[in-house]
C-alpha positions as CSV (number, residue, x, y, z in Angstrom):
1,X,53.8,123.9,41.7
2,X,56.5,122.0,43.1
3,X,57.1,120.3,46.5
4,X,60.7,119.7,48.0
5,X,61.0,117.2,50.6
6,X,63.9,117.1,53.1
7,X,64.3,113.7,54.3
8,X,67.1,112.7,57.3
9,X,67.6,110.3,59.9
10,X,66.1,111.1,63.4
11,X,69.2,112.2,65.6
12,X,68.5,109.2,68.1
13,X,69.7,106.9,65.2
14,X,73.1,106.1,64.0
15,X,74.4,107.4,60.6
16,X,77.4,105.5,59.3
17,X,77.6,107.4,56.0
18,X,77.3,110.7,58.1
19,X,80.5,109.7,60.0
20,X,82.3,108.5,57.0
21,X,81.9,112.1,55.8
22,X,82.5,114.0,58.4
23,X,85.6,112.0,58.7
24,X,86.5,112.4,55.6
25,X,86.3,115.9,55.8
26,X,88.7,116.1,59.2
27,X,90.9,113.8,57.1
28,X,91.0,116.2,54.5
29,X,91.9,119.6,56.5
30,X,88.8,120.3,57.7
31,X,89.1,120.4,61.4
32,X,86.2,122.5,61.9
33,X,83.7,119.7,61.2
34,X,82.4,118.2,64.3
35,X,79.8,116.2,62.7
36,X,77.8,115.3,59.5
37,X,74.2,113.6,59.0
38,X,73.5,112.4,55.8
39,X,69.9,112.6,54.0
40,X,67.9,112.8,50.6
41,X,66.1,115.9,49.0
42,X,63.5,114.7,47.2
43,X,61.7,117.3,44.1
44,X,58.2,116.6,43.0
45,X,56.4,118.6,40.6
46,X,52.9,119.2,41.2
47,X,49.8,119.9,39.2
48,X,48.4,122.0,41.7
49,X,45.9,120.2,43.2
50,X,47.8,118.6,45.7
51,X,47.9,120.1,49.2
52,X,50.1,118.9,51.9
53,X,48.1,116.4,53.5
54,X,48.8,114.8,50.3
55,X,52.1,116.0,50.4
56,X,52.4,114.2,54.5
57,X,50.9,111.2,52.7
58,X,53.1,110.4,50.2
59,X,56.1,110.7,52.9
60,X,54.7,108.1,55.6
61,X,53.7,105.9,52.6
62,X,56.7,106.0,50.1
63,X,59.3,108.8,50.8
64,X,60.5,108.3,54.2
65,X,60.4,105.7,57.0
66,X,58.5,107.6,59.8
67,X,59.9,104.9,62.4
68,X,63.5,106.2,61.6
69,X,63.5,108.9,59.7
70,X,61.7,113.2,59.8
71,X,60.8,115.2,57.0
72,X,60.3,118.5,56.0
73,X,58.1,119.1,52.9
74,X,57.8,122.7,51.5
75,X,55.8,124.2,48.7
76,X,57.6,126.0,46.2
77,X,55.3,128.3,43.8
């Protein structure tokens, strides 16, 4: 079993790196970008007796910073 956890910025806070890319992109031709948000995807493999509480756990703990940042984890057979 593995888990794949999708980590990004709540929108009320700033992301630099997001901007940087998104300009970037305009820079580059791409006109049709309005905006970018930048975050991490994180793949655990799992020995199947983890559930997602353990899963939620992990992410308030280690993988993301709750005060600042959501998550999305999702169990892949």
């Amino acid at each position: 079993m593995k888990a794949i956890i999708h980590v990004n910025l709540k929108k009320a806070i700033l992301d630099p790196q997001g901007k940087a890319i998104a300009s970037a992109l305009k820079s580059m031709g791409f006109s049709e970008v309005e905006e970018a948000r930048q975050g991490k995807v994180i793949e655990i493999s799992l020995n199947g007796k983890t559930d997602e509480a353990r899963l939620k756990e992990m992410c308030d703990r280690l993988l993301a910073n709750p005060v600042i940042e959501d998550y999305k984890v999702e169990l892949v057979a």
